[in-house]
PyMOL Python script that loads the backbone (N, CA, C, O; Angstrom):
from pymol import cmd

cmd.read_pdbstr("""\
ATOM      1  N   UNK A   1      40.103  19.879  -7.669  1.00  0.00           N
ATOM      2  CA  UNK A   1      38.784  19.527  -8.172  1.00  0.00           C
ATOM      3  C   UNK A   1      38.843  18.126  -8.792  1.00  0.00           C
ATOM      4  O   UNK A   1      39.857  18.036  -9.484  1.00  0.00           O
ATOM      5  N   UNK A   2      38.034  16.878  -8.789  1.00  0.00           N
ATOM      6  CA  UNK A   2      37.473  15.901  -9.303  1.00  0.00           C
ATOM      7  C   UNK A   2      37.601  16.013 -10.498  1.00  0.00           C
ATOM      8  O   UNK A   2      37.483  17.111 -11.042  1.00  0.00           O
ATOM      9  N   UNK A   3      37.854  14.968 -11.127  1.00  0.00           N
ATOM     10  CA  UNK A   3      37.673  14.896 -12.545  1.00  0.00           C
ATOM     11  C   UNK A   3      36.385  14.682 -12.959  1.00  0.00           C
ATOM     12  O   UNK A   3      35.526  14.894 -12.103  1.00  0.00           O
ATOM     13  N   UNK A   4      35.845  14.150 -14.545  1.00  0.00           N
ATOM     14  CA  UNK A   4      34.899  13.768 -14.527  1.00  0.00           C
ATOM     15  C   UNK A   4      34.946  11.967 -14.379  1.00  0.00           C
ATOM     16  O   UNK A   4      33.881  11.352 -14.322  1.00  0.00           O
ATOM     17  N   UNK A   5      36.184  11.290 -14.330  1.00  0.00           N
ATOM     18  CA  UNK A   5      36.341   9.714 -14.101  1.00  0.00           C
ATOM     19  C   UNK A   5      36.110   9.545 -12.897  1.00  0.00           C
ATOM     20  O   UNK A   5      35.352   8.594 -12.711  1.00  0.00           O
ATOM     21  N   UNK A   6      36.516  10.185 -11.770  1.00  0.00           N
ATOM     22  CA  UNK A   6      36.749  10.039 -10.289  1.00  0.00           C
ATOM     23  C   UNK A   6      35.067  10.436  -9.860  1.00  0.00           C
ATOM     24  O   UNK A   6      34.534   9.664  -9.063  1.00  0.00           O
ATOM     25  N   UNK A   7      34.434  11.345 -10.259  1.00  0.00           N
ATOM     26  CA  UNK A   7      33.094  11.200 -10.208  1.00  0.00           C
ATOM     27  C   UNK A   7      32.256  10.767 -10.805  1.00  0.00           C
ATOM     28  O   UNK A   7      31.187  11.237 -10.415  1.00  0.00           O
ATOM     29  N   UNK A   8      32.132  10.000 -11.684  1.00  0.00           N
ATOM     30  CA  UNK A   8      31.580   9.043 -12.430  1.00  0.00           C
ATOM     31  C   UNK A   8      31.682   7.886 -11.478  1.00  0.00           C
ATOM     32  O   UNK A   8      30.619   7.402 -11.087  1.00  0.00           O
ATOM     33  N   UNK A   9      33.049   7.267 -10.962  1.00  0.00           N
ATOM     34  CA  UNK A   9      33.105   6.393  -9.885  1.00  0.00           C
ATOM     35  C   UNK A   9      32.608   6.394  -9.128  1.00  0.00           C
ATOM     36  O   UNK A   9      31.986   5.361  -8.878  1.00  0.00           O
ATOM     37  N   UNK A  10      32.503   7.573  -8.174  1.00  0.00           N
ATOM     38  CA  UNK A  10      32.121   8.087  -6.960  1.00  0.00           C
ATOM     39  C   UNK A  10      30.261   7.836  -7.390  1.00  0.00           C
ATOM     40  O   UNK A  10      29.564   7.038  -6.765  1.00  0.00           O
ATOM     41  N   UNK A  11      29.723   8.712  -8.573  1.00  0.00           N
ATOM     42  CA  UNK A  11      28.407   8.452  -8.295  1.00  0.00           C
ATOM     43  C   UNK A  11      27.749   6.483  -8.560  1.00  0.00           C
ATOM     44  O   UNK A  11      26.798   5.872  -8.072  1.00  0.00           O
ATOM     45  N   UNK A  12      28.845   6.084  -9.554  1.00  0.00           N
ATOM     46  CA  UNK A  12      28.340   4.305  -9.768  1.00  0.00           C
ATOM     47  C   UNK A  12      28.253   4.118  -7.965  1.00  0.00           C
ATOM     48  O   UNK A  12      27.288   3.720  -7.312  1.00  0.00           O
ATOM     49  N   UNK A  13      29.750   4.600  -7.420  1.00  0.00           N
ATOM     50  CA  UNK A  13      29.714   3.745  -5.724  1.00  0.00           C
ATOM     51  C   UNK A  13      28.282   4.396  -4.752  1.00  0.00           C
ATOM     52  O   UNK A  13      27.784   3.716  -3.854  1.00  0.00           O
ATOM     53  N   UNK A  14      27.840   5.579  -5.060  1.00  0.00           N
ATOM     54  CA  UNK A  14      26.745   5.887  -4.202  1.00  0.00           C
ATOM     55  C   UNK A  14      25.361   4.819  -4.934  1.00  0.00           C
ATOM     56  O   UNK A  14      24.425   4.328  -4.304  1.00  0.00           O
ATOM     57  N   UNK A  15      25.635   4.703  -6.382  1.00  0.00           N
ATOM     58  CA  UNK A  15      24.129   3.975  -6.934  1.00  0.00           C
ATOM     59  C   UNK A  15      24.249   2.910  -6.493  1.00  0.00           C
ATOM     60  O   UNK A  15      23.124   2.727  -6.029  1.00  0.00           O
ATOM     61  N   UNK A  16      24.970   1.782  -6.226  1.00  0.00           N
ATOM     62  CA  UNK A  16      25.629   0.902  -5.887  1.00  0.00           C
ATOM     63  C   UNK A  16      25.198   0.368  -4.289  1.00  0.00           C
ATOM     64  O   UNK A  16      24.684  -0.680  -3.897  1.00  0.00           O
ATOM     65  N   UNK A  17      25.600   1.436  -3.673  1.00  0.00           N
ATOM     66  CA  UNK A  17      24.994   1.102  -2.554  1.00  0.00           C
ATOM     67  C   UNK A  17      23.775   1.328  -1.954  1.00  0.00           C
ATOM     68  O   UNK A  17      23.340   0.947  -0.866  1.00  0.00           O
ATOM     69  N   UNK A  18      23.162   2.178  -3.049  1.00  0.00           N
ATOM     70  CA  UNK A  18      21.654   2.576  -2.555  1.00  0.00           C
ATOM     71  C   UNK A  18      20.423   1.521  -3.330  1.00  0.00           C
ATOM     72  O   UNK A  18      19.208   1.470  -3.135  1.00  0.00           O
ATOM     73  N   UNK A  19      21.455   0.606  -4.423  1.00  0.00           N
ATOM     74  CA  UNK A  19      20.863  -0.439  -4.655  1.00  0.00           C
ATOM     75  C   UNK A  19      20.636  -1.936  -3.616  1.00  0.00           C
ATOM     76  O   UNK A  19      19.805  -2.838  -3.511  1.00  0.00           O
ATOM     77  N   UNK A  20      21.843  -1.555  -3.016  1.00  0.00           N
ATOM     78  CA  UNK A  20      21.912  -2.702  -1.907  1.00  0.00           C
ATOM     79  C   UNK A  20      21.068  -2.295  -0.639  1.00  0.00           C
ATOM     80  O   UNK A  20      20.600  -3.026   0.234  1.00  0.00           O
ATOM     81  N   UNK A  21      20.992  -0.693  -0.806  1.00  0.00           N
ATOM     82  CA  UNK A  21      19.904  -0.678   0.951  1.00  0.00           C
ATOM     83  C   UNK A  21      18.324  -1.063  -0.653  1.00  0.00           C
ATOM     84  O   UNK A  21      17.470  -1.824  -0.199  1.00  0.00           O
ATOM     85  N   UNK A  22      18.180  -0.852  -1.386  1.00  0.00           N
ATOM     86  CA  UNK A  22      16.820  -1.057  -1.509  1.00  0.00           C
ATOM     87  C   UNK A  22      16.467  -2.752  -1.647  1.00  0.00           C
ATOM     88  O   UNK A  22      15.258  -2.980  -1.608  1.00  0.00           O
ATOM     89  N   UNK A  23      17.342  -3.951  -1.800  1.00  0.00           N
ATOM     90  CA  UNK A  23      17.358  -4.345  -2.046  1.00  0.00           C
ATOM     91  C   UNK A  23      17.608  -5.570  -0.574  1.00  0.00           C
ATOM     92  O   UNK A  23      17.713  -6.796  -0.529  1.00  0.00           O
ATOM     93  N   UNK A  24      17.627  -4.539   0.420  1.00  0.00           N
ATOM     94  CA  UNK A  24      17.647  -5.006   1.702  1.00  0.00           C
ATOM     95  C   UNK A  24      16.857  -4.552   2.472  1.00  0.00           C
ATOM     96  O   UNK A  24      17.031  -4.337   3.672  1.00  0.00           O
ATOM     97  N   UNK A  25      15.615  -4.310   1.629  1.00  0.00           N
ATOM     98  CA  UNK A  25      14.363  -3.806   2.631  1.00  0.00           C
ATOM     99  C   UNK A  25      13.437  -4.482   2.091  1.00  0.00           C
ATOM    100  O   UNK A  25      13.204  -4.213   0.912  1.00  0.00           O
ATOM    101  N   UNK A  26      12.635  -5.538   2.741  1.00  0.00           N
ATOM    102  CA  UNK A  26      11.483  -5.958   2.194  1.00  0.00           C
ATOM    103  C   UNK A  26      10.235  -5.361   1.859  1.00  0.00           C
ATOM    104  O   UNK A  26       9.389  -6.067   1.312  1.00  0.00           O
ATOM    105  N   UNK A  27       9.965  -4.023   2.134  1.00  0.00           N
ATOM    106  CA  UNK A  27       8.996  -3.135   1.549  1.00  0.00           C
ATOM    107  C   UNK A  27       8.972  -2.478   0.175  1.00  0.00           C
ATOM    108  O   UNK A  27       8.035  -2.230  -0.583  1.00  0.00           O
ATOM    109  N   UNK A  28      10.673  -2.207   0.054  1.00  0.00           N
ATOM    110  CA  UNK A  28      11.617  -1.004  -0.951  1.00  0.00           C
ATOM    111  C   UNK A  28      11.243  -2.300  -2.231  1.00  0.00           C
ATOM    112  O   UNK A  28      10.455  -2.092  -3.154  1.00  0.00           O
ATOM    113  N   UNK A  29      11.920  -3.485  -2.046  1.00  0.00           N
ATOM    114  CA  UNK A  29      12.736  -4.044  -3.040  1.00  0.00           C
ATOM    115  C   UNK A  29      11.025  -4.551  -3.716  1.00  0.00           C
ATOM    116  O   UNK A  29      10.846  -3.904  -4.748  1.00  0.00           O
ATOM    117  N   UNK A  30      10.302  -5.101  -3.541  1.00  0.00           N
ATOM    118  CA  UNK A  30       8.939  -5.656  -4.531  1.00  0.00           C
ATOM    119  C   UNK A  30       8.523  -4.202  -4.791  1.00  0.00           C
ATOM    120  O   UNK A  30       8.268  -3.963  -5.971  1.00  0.00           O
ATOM    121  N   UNK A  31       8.449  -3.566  -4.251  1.00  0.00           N
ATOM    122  CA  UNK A  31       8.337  -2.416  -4.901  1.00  0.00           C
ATOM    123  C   UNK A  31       9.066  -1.727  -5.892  1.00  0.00           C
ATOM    124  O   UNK A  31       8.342  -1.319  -6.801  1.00  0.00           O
ATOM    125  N   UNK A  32      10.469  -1.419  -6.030  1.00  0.00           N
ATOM    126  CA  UNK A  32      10.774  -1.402  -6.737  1.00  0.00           C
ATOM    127  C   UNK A  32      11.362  -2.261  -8.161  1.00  0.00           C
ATOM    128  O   UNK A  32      12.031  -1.895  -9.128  1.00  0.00           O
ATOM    129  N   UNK A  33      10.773  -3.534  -7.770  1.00  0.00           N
ATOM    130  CA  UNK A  33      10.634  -4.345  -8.764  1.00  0.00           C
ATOM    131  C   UNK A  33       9.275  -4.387  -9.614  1.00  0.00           C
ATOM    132  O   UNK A  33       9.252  -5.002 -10.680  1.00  0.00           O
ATOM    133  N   UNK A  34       8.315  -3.824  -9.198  1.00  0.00           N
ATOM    134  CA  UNK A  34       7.034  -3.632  -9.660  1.00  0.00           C
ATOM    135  C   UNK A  34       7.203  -2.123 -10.684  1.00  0.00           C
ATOM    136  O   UNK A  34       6.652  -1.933 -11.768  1.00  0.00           O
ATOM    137  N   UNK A  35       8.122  -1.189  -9.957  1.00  0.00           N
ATOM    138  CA  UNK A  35       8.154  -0.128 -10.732  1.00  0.00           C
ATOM    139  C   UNK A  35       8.542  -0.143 -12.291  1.00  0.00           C
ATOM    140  O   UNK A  35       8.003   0.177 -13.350  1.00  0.00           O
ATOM    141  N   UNK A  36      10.014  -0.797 -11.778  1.00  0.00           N
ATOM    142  CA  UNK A  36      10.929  -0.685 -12.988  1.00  0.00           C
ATOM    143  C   UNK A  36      10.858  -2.028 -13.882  1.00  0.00           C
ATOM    144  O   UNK A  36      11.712  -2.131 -14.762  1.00  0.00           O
ATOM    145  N   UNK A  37       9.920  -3.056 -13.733  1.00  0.00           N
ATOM    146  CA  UNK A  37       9.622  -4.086 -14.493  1.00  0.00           C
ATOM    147  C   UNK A  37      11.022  -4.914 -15.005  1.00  0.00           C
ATOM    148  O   UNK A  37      11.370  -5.338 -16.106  1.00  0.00           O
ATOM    149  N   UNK A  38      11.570  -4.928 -13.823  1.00  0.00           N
ATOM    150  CA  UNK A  38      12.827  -5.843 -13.581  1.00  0.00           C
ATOM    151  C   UNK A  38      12.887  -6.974 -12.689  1.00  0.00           C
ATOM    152  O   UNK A  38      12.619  -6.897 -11.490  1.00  0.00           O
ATOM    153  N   UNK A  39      13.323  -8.265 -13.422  1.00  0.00           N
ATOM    154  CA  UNK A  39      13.102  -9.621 -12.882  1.00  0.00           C
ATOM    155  C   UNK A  39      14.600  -9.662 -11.534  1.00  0.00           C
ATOM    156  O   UNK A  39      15.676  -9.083 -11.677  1.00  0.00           O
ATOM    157  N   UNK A  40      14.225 -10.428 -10.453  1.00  0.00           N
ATOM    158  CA  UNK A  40      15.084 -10.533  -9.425  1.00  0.00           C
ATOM    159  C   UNK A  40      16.318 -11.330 -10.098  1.00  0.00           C
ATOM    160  O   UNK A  40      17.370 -11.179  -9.478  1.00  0.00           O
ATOM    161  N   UNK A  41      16.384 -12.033 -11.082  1.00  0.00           N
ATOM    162  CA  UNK A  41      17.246 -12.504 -11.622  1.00  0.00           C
ATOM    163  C   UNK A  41      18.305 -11.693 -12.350  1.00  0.00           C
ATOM    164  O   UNK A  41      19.511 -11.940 -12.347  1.00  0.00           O
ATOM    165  N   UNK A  42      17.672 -10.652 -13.000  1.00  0.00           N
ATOM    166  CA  UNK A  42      18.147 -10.176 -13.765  1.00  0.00           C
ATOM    167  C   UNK A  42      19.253  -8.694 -12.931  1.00  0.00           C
ATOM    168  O   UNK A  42      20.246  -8.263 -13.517  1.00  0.00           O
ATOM    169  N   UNK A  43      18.906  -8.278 -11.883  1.00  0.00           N
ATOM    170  CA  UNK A  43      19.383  -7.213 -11.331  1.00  0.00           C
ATOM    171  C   UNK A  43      21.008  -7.127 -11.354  1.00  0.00           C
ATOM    172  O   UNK A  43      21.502  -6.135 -11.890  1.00  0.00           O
ATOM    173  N   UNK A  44      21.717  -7.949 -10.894  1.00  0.00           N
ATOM    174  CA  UNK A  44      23.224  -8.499 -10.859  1.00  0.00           C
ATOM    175  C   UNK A  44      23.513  -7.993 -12.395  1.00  0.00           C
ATOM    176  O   UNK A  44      24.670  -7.579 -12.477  1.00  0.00           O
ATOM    177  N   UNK A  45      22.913  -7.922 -13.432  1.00  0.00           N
ATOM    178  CA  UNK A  45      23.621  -7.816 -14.536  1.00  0.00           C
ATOM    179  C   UNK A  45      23.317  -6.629 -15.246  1.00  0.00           C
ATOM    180  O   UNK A  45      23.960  -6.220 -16.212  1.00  0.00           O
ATOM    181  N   UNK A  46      22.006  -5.912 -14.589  1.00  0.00           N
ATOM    182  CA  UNK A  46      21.703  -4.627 -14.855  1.00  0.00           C
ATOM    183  C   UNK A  46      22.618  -3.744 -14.250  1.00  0.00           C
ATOM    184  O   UNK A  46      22.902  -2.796 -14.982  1.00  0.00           O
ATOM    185  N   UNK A  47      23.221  -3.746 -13.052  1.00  0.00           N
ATOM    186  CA  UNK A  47      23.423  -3.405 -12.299  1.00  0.00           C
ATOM    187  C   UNK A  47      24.900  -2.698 -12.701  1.00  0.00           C
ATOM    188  O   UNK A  47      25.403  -1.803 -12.022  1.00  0.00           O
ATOM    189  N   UNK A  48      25.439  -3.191 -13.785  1.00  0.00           N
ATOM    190  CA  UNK A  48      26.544  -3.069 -14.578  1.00  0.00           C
ATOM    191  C   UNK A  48      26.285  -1.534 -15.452  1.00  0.00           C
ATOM    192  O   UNK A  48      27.065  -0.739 -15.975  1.00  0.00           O
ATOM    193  N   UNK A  49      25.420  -1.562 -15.369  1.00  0.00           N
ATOM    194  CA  UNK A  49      24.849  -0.456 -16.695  1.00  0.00           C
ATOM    195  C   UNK A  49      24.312   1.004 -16.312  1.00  0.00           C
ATOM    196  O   UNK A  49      23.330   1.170 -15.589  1.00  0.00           O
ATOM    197  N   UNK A  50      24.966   1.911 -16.804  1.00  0.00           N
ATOM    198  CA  UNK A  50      24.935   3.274 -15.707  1.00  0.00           C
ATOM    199  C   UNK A  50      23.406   3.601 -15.693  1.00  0.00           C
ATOM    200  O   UNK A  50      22.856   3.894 -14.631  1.00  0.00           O
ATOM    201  N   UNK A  51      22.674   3.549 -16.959  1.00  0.00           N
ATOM    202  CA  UNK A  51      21.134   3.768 -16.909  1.00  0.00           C
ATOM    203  C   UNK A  51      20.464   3.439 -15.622  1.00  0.00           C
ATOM    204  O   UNK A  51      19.881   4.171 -14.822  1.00  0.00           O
ATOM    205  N   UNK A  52      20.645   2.403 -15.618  1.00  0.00           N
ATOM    206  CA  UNK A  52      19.855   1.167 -14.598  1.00  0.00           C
ATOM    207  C   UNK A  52      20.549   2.087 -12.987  1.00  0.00           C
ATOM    208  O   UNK A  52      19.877   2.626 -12.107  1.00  0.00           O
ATOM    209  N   UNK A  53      21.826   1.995 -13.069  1.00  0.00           N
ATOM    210  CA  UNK A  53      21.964   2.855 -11.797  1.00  0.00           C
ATOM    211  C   UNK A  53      21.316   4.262 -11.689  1.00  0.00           C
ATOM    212  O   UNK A  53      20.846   4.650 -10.619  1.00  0.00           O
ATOM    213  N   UNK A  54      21.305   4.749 -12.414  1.00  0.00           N
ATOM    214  CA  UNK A  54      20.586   6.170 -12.571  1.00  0.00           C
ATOM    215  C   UNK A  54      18.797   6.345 -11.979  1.00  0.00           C
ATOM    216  O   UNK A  54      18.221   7.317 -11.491  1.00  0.00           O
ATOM    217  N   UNK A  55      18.358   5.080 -12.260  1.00  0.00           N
ATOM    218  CA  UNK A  55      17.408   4.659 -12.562  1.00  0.00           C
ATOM    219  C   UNK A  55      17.058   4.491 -10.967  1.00  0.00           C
ATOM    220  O   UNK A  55      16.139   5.117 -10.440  1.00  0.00           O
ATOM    221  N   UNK A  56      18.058   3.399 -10.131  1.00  0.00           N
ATOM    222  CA  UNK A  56      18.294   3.331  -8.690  1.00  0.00           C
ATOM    223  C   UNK A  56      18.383   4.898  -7.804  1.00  0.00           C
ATOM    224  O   UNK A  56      18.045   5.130  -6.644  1.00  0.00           O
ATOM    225  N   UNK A  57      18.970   5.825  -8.841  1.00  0.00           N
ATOM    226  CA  UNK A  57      18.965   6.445  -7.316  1.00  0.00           C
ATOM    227  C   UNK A  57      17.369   7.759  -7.282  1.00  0.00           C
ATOM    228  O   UNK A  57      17.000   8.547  -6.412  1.00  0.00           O
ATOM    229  N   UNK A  58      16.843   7.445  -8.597  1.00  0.00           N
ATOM    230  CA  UNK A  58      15.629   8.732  -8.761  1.00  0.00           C
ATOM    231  C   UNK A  58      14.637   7.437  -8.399  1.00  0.00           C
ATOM    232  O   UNK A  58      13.449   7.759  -8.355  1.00  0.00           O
ATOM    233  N   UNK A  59      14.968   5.765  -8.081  1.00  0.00           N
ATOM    234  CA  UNK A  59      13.789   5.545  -7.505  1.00  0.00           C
ATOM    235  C   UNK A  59      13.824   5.693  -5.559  1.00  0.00           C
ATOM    236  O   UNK A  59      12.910   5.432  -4.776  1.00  0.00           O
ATOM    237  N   UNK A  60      14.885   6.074  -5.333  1.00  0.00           N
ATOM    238  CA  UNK A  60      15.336   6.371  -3.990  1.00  0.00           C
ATOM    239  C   UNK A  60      14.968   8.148  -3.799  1.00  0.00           C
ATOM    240  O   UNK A  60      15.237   8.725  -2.745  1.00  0.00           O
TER     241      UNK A  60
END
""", "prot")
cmd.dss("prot")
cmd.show_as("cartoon", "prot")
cmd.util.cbc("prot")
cmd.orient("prot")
């Protein structure tokens, strides 16, 4: 069985990449920049922060 570190990893690597498909769809991404009232600048550094991933995958 998984620990809780090894899945903690595992779920950052799924938020992670479901930030990069939204963020590679020109429909997904102004949209979800309209949702979550987050500047395109700023994403790279949110992106660090488990909230903000959490945040990525209930807007998916």
């Amino acid at each position: 069985m998984a620990n809780a570190a090894s899945m903690r990893e595992e779920a950052e690597t799924i938020a992670v990449k479901a930030l990069g498909f939204v963020a590679a769809d020109p429909e997904l991404l102004p949209r979800f920049l309209a949702i979550t009232g987050i500047e395109v600048h700023s994403i790279r550094q949110a992106a660090g922060e488990p909230g903000f991933l959490a945040g990525v995958l209930q807007f998916i």
